[in-house]
Residue, then its C-alpha position, 0 to 999 in steps of 0.5 A: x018374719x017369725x020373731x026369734x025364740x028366746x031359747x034360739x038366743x041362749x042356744x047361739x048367744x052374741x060371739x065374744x070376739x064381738x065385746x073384745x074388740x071394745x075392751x081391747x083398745x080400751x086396757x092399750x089405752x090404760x097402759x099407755x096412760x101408765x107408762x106416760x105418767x111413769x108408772x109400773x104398768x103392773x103395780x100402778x105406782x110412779x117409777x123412781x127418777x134415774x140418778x145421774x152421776x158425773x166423774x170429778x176431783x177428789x177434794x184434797x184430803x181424799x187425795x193419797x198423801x203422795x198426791x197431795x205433797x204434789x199438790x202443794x208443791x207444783x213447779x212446772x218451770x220451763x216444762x213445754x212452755x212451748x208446747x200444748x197437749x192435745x188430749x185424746x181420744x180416750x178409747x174404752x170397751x164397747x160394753x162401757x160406752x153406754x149411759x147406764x152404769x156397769x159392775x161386773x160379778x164374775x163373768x156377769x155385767x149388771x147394768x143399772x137403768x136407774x143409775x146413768x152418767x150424765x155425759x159418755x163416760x169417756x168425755x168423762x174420763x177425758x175431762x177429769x184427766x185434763x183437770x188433773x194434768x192442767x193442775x200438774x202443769x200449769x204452764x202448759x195449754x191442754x186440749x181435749x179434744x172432745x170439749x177445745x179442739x185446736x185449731x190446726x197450727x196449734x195441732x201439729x206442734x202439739x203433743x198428742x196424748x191418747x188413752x185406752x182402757x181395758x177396764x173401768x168398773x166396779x167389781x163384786x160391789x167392794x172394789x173398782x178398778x182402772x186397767x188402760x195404755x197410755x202414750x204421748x206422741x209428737x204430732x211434728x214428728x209422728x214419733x212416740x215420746x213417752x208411754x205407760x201402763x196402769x192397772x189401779x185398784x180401790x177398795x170401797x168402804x161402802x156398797x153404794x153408788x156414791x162410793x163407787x163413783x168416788x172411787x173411780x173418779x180417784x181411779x182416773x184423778x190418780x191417772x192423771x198424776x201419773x202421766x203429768x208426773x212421767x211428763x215431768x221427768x221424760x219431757x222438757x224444752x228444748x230437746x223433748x228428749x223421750x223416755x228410755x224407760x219401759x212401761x210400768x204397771x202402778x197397783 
């Protein structure tokens, strides 16, 4: 057999698909290692960690002058010695049942994958309110229903209190806002027995992540004193006489 020419091989040299099926596997691999080690696999450096953040009480001088008063003055009394609150469920939007944070811009949600809550959102909302309201009253049994449900004797002498909200975000990086329906229902009876309505606001001193949870951790605590507060005047042993009052709208 002739040995081949020099020149044939330059005229028909090796395909590339040939060398391709080397380097291929080899740049999936390089990725891979990136993205396990928590690089960019553009500029090779660690991605930052996600921050979690966690909806609390404000501290008692963040607190509105009104609230504090109520603070130090709490006297439930009698108030439901009999009864317990079951609280929720606490209904939000679709587009805020997600880890990630959301602010709005316009008609633009930004979602910020660095930034996540460290529980749903809406056990969030319903902890803080439990919190808020046990502070209120303390001489009534509060159980929300995501963390202590009741057991089933307790349920259907209870009070129900279920939360909608509309809204619950930051906006244009200066203020959050807080737009949700309220109402308590005796499970007994299946009848309502007192309801709100709320559309809160708060504008930020700073454009950071920190204030923007402060302030809606406010958002929801000032929630929570306004329904302990509508408990307080419309409800109480023995009657559970319900409220004749319409809704109101608190900015």
């Amino acid at each position: 057999m002739r040995e081949k020419d020099p020149i044939d091989l330059i005229s028909h040299p090796v395909p590339f698909r040939t060398s391709c099926k080397i380097c291929l596997p080899l740049s999936i691999i390089l990725l891979t290692a990136l993205m396990l080690l928590g690089c960019s696999p553009l500029t090779g450096k660690p991605k930052p960690p996600p921050q979690y953040y966690l909806l609390s009480l404000p501290i008692a001088d963040q607190l509105p002058k009104t609230a504090t008063a109520q603070l130090q003055n709490k006297d439930a009394g009698d108030l439901l010695s009999a009864r317990a609150i079951v609280l929720g469920p606490v209904e939000i939007p679709a587009y805020l049942d997600r880890l990630w944070i959301v602010k709005r811009m316009d008609h633009q949600l930004l979602i910020s994958y660095h930034h996540k809550w460290a529980e749903p959102l809406d056990r969030g909302i319903e902890r803080v309110l439990a919190l808020r309201i046990s502070e209120e009253l303390p001489g009534v049994e509060i159980y929300p229903i995501s963390f202590n449900a009741p057991a089933t004797a307790i349920y259907n002498r209870a009070l129900i209190l279920t939360v909608n909200c509309f809204r619950f975000e930051a906006i244009d990086d200066d203020k959050v806002v807080l737009k949700a329906d309220w109402s308590i229902t005796d499970a007994a009876r299946q009848k309502q027995l007192t309801f709100g309505s709320v559309d809160y606001h708060i504008m930020l001193d700073q454009n950071s992540w920190e204030a923007i949870i402060t302030g809606m951790s406010r958002l929801v605590d000032r929630l929570g004193l306004e329904i302990a507060n509508k408990i307080r005047i419309d409800l109480y042993e023995p009657s559970l006489i319900p409220s004749a009052s319409t809704a109101e709208t608190v900015r």
